[in-house]
C-alpha positions as CSV (number, residue, x, y, z in Angstrom):
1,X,3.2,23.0,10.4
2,X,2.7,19.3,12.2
3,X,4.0,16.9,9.3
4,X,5.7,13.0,9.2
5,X,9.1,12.6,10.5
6,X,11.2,12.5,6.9
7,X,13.9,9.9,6.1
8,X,16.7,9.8,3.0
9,X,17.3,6.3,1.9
10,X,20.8,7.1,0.4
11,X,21.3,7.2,4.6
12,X,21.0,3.7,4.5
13,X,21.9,2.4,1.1
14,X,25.1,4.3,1.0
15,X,25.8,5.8,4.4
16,X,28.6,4.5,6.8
17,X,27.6,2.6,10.0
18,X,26.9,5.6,12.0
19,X,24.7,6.9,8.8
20,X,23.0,3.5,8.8
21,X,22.2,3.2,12.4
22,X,20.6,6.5,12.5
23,X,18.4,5.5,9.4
24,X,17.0,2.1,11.3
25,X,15.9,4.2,14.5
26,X,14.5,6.8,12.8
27,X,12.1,5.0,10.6
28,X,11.9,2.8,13.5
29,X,10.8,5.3,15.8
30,X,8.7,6.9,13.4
31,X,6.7,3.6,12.7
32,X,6.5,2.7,16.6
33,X,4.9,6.6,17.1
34,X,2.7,6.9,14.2
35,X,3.3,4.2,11.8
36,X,4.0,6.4,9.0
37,X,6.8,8.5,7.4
38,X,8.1,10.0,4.8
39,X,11.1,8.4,2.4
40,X,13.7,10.2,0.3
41,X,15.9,9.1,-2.4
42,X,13.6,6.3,-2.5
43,X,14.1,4.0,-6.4
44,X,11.3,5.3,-8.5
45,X,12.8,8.5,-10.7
46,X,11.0,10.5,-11.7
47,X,10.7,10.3,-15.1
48,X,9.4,6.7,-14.4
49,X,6.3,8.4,-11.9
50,X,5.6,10.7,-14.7
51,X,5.4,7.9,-17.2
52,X,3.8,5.8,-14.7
53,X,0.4,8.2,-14.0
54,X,0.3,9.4,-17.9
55,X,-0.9,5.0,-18.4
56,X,-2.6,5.4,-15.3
57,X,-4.6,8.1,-16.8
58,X,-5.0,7.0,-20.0
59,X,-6.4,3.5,-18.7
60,X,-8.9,4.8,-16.7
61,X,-10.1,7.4,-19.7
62,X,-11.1,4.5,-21.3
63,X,-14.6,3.7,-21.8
64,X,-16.6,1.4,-18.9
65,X,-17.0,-1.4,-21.4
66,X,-13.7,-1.1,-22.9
67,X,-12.1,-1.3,-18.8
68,X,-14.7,-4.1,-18.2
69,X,-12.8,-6.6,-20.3
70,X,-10.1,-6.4,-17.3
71,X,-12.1,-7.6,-14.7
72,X,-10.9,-11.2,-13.0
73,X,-13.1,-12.9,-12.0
74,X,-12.5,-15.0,-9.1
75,X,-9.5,-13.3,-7.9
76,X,-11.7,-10.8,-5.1
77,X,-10.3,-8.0,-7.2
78,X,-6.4,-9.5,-6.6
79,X,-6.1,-8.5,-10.3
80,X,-7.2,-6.4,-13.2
81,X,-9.7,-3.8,-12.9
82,X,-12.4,-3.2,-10.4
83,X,-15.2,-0.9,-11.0
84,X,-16.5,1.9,-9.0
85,X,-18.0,1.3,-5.9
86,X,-17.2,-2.2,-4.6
87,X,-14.9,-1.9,-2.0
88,X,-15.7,-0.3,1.6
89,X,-13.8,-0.1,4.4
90,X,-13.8,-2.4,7.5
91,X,-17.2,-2.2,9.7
92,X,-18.4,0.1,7.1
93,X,-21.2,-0.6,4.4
94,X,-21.2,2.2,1.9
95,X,-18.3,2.0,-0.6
96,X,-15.8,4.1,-1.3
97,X,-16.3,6.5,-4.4
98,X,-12.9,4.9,-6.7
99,X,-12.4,2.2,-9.0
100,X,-9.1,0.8,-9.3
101,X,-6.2,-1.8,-11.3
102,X,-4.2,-4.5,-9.4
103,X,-0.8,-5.7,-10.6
104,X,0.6,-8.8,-8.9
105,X,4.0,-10.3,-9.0
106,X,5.2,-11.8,-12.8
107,X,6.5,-15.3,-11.5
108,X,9.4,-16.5,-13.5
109,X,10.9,-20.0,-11.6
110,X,8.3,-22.8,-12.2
111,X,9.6,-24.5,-9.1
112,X,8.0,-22.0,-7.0
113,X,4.7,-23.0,-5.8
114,X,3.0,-19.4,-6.2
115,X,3.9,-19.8,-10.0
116,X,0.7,-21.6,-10.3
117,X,-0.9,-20.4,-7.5
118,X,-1.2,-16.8,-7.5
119,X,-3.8,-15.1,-10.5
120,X,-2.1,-13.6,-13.8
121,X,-1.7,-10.5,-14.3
122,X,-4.0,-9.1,-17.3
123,X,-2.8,-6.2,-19.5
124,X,-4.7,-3.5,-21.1
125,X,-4.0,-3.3,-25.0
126,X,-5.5,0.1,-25.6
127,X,-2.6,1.9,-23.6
128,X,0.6,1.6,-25.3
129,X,3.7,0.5,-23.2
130,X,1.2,0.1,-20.2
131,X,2.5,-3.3,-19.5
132,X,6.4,-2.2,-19.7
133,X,6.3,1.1,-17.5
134,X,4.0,-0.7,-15.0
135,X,5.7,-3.4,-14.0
136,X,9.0,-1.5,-14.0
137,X,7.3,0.8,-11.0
138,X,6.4,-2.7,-9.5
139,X,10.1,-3.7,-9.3
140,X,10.8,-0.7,-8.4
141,X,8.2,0.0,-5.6
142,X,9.5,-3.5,-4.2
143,X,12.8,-2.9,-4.0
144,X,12.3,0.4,-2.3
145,X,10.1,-1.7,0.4
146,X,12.8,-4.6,0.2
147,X,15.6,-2.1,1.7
148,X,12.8,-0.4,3.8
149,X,12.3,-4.7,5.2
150,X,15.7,-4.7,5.8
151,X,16.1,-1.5,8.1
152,X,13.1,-2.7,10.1
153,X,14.6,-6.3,10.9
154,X,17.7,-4.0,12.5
155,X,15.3,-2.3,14.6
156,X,13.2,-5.2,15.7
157,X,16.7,-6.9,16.6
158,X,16.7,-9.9,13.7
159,X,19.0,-10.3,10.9
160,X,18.7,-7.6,8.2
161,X,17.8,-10.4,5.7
162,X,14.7,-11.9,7.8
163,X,12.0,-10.6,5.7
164,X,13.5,-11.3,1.7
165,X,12.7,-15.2,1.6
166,X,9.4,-14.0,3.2
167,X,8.4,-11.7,0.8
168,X,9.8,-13.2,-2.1
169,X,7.5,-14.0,-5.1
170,X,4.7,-12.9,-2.5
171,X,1.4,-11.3,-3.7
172,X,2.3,-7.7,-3.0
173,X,0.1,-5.5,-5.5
174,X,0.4,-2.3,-7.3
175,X,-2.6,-0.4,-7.2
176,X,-3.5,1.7,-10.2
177,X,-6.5,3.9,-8.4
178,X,-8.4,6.5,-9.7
179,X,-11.1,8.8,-7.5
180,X,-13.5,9.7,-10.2
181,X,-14.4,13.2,-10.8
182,X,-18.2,13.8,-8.4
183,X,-20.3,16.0,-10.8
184,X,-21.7,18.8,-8.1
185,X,-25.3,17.5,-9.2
186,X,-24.9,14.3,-8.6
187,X,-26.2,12.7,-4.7
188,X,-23.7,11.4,-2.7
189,X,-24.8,8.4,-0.3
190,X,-24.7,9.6,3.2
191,X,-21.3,9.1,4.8
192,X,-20.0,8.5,1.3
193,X,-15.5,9.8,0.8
194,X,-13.0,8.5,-1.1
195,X,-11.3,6.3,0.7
196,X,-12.9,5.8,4.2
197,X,-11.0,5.7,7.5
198,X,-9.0,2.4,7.4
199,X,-5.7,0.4,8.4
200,X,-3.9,-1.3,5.7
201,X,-3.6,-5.3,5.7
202,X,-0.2,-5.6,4.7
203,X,3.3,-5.5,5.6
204,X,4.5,-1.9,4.8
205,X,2.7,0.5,2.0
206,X,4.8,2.4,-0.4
207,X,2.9,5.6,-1.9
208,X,3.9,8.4,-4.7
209,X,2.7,11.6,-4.7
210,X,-1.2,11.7,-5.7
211,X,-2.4,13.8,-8.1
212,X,-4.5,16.1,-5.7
213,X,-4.2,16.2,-1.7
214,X,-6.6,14.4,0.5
215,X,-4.8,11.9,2.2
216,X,-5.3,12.4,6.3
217,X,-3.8,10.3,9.0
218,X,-5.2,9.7,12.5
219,X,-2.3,10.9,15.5
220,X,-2.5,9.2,18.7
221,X,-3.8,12.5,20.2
222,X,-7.0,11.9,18.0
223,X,-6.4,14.4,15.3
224,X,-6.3,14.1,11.6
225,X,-2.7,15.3,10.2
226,X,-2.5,16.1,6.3
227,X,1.2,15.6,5.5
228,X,2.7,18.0,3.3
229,X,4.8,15.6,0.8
230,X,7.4,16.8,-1.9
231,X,7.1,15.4,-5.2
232,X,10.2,13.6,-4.9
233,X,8.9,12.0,-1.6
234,X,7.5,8.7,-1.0
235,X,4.7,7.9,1.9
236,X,5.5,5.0,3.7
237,X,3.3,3.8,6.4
238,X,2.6,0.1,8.2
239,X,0.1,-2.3,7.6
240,X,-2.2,-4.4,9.9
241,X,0.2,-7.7,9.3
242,X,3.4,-6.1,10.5
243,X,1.4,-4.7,13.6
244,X,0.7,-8.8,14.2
245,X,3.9,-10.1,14.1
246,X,5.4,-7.2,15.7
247,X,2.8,-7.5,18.5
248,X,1.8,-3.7,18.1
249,X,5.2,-2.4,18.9
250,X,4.9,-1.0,15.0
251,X,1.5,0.9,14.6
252,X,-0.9,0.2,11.0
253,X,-2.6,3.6,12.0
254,X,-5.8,4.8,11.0
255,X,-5.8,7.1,7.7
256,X,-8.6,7.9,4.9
257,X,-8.9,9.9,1.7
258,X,-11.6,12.8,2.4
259,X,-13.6,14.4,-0.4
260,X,-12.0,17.9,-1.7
261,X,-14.2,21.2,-1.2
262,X,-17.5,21.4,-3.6
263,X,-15.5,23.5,-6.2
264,X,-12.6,20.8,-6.3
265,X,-14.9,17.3,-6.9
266,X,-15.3,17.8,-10.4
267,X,-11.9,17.1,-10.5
268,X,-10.4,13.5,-10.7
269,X,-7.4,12.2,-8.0
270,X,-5.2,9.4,-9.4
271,X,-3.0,7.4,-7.0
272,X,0.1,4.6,-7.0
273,X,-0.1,2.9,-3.8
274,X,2.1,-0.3,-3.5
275,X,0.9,-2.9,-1.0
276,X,3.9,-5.3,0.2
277,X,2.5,-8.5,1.3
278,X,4.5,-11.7,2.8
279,X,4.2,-14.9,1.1
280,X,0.7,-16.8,2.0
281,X,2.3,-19.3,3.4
282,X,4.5,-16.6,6.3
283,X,3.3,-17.0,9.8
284,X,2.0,-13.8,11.1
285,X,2.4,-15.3,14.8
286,X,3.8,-12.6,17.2
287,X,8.1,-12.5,17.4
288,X,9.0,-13.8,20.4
289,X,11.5,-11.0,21.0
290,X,8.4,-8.5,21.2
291,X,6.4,-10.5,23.7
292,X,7.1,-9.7,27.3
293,X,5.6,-9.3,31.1
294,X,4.2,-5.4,30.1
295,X,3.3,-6.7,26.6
296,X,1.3,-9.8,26.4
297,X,0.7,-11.7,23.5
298,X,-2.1,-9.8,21.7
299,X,-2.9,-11.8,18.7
300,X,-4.1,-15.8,17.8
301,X,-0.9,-17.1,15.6
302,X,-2.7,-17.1,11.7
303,X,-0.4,-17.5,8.2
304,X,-0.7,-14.2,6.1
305,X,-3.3,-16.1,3.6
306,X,-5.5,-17.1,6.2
307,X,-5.2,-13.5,7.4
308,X,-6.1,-12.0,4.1
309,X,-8.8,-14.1,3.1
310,X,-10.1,-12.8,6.2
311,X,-9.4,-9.1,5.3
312,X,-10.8,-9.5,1.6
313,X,-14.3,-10.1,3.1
314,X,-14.4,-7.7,5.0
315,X,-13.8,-5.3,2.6
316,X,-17.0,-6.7,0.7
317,X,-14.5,-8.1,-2.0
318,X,-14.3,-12.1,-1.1
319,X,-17.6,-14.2,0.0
């Protein structure tokens, strides 16, 4: 069966040079081909995922006006809670059937200027330890993607430590998301799924296991792959604003979330998908060193807020 090229972490982490090298080529190579892979031995245990989708679920069993109380306004949905159906996908008009929980960065050093920049995170009181586990996945979610940052700087040919002051204190987000059970009388707006075809905005996207299959990737030969992933796997894949600045020598491929058969959609899908963004003020302008005669400079320069204020409306979250 067709499935993601697979990668241990350990290899890089721990390995000798040899072990190391063959890490950064092989995710490299992986995210040049189709932009996504899968990670082992990433840094969330277990028992943290299992503690981590019993608050998910929990929170999103809560009643509409109970969840409603976590909705920020004036963030486009940046944090807190946003209800069911008000984001769609790029070009598209009819949202996606999920509602879903942002968690942002918890700023400690005043000095920084994204300490009073950047929205607060809200926390739900009706889950107990909700606040603790979640942002315990968010540090670990970021330091599996801050090790994955380092390996791709080796393979793009800059120093290993290129990305960390440019993703430090940055708005990446945890997203808490829930696809909400489809009762089989209930109408489904034409062209209505779960998550419809899309590219990420970010840098890199860190995913755990979901609850129930669905997610489908788009291969350069124009087919839709399902990859088969372990429970103790991770999904990595690459967003729209590494594809910039790498000048599309790393690929934010196409992927969606597609409705289960008619006797599975009264079931719900929960899903932890962590989205690692560069600080706003990061320019997304193509590297140098992947600019040449065969491969043009294909994007205007743009800093990643501009870039994702830009994103946010499309997505029918931001005026």
């Amino acid at each position: 069966m067709e499935n993601l090229a697979v990668v241990d972490l350990r290899d890089f982490l721990e390995g000798n040079p040899e072990s190391r090298h063959r890490f950064v080529e092989a995710l490299g190579q992986a995210f040049a081909e189709i932009g996504f892979v899968i990670v082992e031995n990433h840094l969330v245990p277990p028992s943290l995922q299992k503690a981590m989708y019993e608050k998910v679920e929990a929170f999103f069993a809560l009643p509409m006006e109970v969840k409603a109380r976590y909705i920020v306004p004036g963030t486009a949905g940046q944090r807190g809670y946003t209800p069911p159906d008000q984001e769609h996908a790029k070009g598209r008009t009819v949202p996606d059937l999920k509602e879903f929980f942002h968690i942002g960065p918890e700023i400690s050093d005043p000095t920084d200027p994204l300490y009073h920049r950047l929205p607060h995170n809200v926390w739900p009181t009706e889950v107990p330890g909700f606040r603790e586990t979640l942002l315990e996945a968010y540090e670990r979610f970021f330091e599996t993607g801050r090790h994955l940052l380092r390996a791709i700087a080796l393979y793009l040919g800059l120093e290993e430590e290129y990305f960390e002051p440019r993703i430090h204190n940055g708005p990446s987000l945890l997203r808490l998301l829930h696809y909400y059970p489809l009762p089989a009388d209930r109408p489904l707006p034409e062209g209505a799924t779960r998550a419809a075809e899309h590219e990420d905005i970010n840098l890199i996207t860190l995913l755990i296991g979901a609850s129930a299959e669905g997610l489908e990737v788009l291969t350069r030969q124009g087919r839709w792959l399902a990859p088969v992933v372990a429970p103790h796997q991770m999904v990595i894949n690459v967003g729209d604003m590494l594809q910039r600045l790498t000048n599309n020598r790393l690929r934010s491929t196409t992927h969606r979330v597609v409705l289960p058969p008619p006797e599975k959609r009264h079931l719900p899908r929960f899903s932890v998908p962590f989205f690692l963004h560069p600080r706003p003020e990061v320019s997304l302008a193509c590297l140098p060193s992947c600019i040449d005669e065969a491969h043009p400079k294909a994007y205007p320069d743009i800093t990643a807020e501009a870039y994702l204020h830009e994103r946010l409306v499309e997505l029918g979250l931001k005026k």
